[in-house]
N, C-alpha and C positions, 0 to 999 in steps of 0.2 A: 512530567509527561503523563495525561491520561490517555486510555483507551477505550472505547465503548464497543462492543458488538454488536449488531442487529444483524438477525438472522431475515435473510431476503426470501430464500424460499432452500429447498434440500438442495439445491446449485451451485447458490452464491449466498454470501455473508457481505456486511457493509463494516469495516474498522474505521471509527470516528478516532481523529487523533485530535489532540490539544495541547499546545505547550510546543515548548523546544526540541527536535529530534537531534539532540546532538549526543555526544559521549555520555552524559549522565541519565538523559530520555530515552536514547535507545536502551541501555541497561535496564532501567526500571520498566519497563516493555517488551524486551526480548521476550521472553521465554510464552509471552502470551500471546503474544504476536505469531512467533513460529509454530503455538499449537492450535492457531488459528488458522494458521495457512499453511505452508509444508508440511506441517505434521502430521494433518488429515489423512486420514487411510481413503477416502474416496474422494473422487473428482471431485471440486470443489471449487467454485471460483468467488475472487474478492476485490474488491475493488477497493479502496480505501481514501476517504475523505482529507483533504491535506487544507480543506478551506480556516481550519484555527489552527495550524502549524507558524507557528512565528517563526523559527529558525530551522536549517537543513544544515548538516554536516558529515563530515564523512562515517561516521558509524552509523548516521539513522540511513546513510547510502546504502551502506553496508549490509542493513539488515532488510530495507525494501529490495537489494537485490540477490541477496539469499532466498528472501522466499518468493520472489520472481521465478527462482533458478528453478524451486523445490515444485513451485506448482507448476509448472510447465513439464517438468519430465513425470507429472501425473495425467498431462494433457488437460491443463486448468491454468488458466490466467490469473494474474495482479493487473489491475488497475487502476493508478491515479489520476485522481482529479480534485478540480477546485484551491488547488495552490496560490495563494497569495502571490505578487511578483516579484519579490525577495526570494520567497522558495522558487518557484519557477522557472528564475534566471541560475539556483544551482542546480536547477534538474537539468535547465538546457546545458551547463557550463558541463555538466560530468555525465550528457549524452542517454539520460537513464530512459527516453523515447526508444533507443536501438532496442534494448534490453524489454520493457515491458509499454503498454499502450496509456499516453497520459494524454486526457483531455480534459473539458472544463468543467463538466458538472457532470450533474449524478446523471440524469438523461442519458448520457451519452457515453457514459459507462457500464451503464446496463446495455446500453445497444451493442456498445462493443464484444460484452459476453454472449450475446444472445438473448436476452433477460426481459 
């Protein structure tokens, strides 16, 4: 699993993912991942690119809705978009829409944030 950052503007950050977010990708990612988003001491919001994620599993669930959780009680969103239809159909499968806002491309996850 890699991870790229692009800083969007002092707001928002864009996390490019690649590869498989399962038990072994989400590990090799965690801790970058969480100090990219929950861990920021200011508001912050991120959206995060799922368009080269070949596989979804339950830890890379796990950890898109950890720092869902973290940015939200900073009053800052997660946003996913661009999931391939294999990821897609386990986003739809394990409801992760309720939890944080997933649409299809970048456009429209920036509008989501305000951005």
């Amino acid at each position: 699993m890699d991870m790229q950052l692009i800083e969007l503007s002092d707001r928002a950050i864009c996390i490019r993912l690649t590869g498989r977010l399962d038990a072994s990708g989400a590990e090799q990612i965690d801790h970058r991942f969480m100090a990219a988003t929950a861990a920021a001491e200011e508001e912050r919001h991120a959206i995060v690119d799922l368009s080269a994620v070949t596989f979804l599993a339950s830890m890379g669930i796990r950890l898109l809705i950890a720092s869902a959780r973290g940015l939200n009680r900073k009053g800052a969103m997660l946003v996913l978009f661009g999931a391939a239809d294999l990821v897609q159909d386990v986003i739809d499968l394990a409801a992760l829409d309720q939890i944080m806002p997933v649409v299809a491309n970048q456009a429209q996850a920036l509008e989501r944030i305000g951005s």
